[in-house]
N, C-alpha and C positions, 0 to 999 in steps of 0.2 A: 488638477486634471490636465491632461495633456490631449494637446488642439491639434488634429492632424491636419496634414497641409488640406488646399483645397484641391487640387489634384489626386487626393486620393476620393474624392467625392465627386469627379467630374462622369464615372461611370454610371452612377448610383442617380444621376440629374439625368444622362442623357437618356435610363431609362425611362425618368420619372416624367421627363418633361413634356413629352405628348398626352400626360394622363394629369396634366393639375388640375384641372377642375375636378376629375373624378378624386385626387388626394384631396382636394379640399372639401366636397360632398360628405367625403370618408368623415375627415376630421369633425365636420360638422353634425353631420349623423349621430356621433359614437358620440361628442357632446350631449345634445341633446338625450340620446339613451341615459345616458349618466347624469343628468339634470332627473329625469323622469324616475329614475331609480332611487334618488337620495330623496327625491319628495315621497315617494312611496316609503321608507324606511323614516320618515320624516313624522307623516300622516299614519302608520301603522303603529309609530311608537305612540302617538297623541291619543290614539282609539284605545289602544291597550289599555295607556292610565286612565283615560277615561269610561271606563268600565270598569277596572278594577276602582276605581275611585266613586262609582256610583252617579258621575256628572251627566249632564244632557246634551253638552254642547262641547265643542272642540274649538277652541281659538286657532285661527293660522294663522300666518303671516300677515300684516295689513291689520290686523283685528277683524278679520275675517272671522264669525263664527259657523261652525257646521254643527247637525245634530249626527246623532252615532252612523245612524244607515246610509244617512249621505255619505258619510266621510268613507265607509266602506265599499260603499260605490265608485266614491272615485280614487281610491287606489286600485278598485281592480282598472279601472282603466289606465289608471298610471301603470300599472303591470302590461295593461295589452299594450301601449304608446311603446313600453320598453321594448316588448317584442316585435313590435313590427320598428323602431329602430336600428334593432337588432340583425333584423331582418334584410333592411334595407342597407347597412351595413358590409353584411356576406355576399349581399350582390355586386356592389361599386367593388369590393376586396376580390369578387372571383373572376369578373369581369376585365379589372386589369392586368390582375395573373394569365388570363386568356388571352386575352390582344398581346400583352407583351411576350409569352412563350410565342405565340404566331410571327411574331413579326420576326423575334428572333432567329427562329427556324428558317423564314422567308430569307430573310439576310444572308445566312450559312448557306443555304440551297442557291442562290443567287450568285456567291460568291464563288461557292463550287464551283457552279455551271460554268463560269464567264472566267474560270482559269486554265491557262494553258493546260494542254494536252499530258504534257511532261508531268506538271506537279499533279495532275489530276492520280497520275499513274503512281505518283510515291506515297498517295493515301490506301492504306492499307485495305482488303476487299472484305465491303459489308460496313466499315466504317460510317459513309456516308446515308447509310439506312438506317444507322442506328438513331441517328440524329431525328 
């Protein structure tokens, strides 16, 4: 695998770095969804065999036992947990897409403004709108 320098990552930080809690929120979120997802997939297969197999009770982890309608009880809430995860996820994900296009924008607009007259004039007309 080949290690690209750090300077090719120093743009990719400077965007990131006013938003680390919100990346790590993310990271942690999307964790947890996928924790709650595999227990679900975990607990649904256990219910299956345990039905087809005629049993009353569900072992979990721990020796934890459940009977059938608990256990499908609480994978539907393992399913709601995932979604609102999920959920919470798309928000911290759209939120720093928002801030960071703003700010960016703010920056260009700023930059614009505060350059001399001359170069303002070599940017082509309609350019600066489009932005």
């Amino acid at each position: 695998m080949v290690r690209a320098p750090l300077r090719h990552w120093k743009p990719v930080l400077r965007l990131v770095r006013p938003h680390r809690l919100d990346v790590a929120t993310l990271g942690g979120v999307s964790l947890l969804g996928g924790l709650a997802e595999a227990s679900f997939l975990v607990l649904a297969t256990r219910t299956a065999l345990a039905l087809v197999g005629e049993e009353d009770k569900i072992t979990i982890v721990g020796g934890f036992d459940l009977s059938v309608w608990p256990a499908i009880l609480v994978a539907a809430g393992l399913v709601f947990g995932r979604l609102v995860f999920a959920l919470a996820g798309i928000f911290f994900a759209t939120r720093m897409t928002a801030h960071t296009g703003t700010r960016i924008r703010n920056q260009l607009a700023t930059s614009f403004l505060h350059a001399s007259w001359p170069i303002q004039q070599e940017e082509s007309s309609g350019e600066f709108q489009q932005i």
